[in-house]
Residue, then its C-alpha position, 0 to 999 in steps of 0.5 A: x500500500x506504501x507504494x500505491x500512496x507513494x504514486x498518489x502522493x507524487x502527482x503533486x497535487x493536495x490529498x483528500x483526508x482519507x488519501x493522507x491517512x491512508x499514506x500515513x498508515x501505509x508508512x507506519x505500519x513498515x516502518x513500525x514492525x522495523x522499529x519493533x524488530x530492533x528493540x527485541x535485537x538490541x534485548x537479545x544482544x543486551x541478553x547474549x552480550x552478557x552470557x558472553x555467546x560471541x557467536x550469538x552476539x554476531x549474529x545479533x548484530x549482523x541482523x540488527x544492521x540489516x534491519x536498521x538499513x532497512x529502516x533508513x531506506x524507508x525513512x529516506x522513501x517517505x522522507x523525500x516524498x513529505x519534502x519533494x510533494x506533499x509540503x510544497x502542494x499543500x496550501x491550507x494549515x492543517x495539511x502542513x501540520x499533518x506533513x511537517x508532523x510525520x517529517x519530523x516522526x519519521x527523522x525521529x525514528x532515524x534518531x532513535x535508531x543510530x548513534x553519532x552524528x547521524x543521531x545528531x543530525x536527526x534529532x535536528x532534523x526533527x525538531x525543526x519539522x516539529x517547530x514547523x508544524x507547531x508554527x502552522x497548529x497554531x491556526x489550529x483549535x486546540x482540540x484539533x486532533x492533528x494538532x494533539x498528535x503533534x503535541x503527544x509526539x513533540x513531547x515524546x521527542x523532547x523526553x526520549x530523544x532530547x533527554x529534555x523532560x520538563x520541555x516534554x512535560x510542559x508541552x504535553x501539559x499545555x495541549x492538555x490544559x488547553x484542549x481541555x478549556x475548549x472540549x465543550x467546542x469539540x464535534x463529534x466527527x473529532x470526539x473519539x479521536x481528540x479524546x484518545x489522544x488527550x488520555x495518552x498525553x495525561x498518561x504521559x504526564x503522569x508517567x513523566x511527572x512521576x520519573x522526573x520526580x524520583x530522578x531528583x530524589x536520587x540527585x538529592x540523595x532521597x529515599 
């Protein structure tokens, strides 16, 4: 389906609602069973590298390579159709946040799979795609659900590429606080969508609050 998308999306002309979300799950889904595969092969080389099999390790690692190729190929792909096609043919806000948004996901999954400079590189990358979309969201509602999948995204880029969790919490707690001001305005074509993505925010906060929290314990040397 990535390819059939990928032929739409190169005709230069702006994607109905459903042509973008179909191209966006058509990524997501060969891009995400990479990333699943790398996080059970980095466990299984953690796993082997301290039962000291060398011969397992290798073979680890020689897949780990192959399937992180594979995932910056299909990165590069989408990438290049995002910057090539889709940016420069969409006119109105929302479509520029949707296409800024999934650039800097997908340089986002670049990061979280390399080291060095390419993860440098990336991580810059992305957030510059990310401060892109949020300039364009803010013509947005708050409780727009492109403009919360933003927020929910950015955030866990500053938290788990960027080590920055008080900009990650305060971006996730501002979408929240906001969309939560102006849920009463919410249609329900939009309900279902918003208020998942408000619930995974509030999650993160939580969650983020709590581990920030116990990480300056440590650093004042608390209980």
């Amino acid at each position: 389906m990535a390819d059939a998308m990928k032929r739409v999306a190169r005709l230069n002309t702006e994607l109905s609602v459903e042509e973008r979300n179909l191209l966006s799950v058509a990524y997501k889904n060969v891009v995400g069973s990479r990333r699943a595969s790398l996080r059970i092969i980095t466990t299984i080389e953690q796993k082997e590298e301290s039962r000291g099999k060398e011969e397992n390790l290798a073979k680890a690692k020689k897949y780990h390579k192959k399937v992180e190729t594979e995932l910056s190929e299909i990165c590069a792909d989408i990438l290049n159709v995002l910057e090539q096609h889709l940016i420069p043919a969409s006119e109105s806000a929302e479509p520029k946040v949707f296409y800024y948004k999934m650039k800097g996901d997908y340089h986002r999954y670049l990061a979280e799979s390399t080291g060095g400079e390419t993860r440098a590189e990336s991580a810059e990358n992305a957030l510059a795609a990310y401060k892109l979309a949020s300039e364009n969201a803010s013509e947005l509602p708050f409780t727009n659900p492109i403009r919360l999948g933003l927020a929910l995204n950015f955030s866990v880029f500053y938290y788990e590429i960027m080590n920055s969790p008080d900009n990650a919490i305060t971006l996730a707690k501002n979408a929240f606080d906001n969309a939560i001001d102006k849920l009463e305005s919410l249609n329900d074509d939009n309900y279902k969508d918003s208020t998942l993505i408000m619930q995974l925010l509030r999650d993160n906060i939580t969650l983020w609050t709590t581990n920030n929290e116990e990480s300056d314990d440590d650093k004042k040397g608390g209980i």
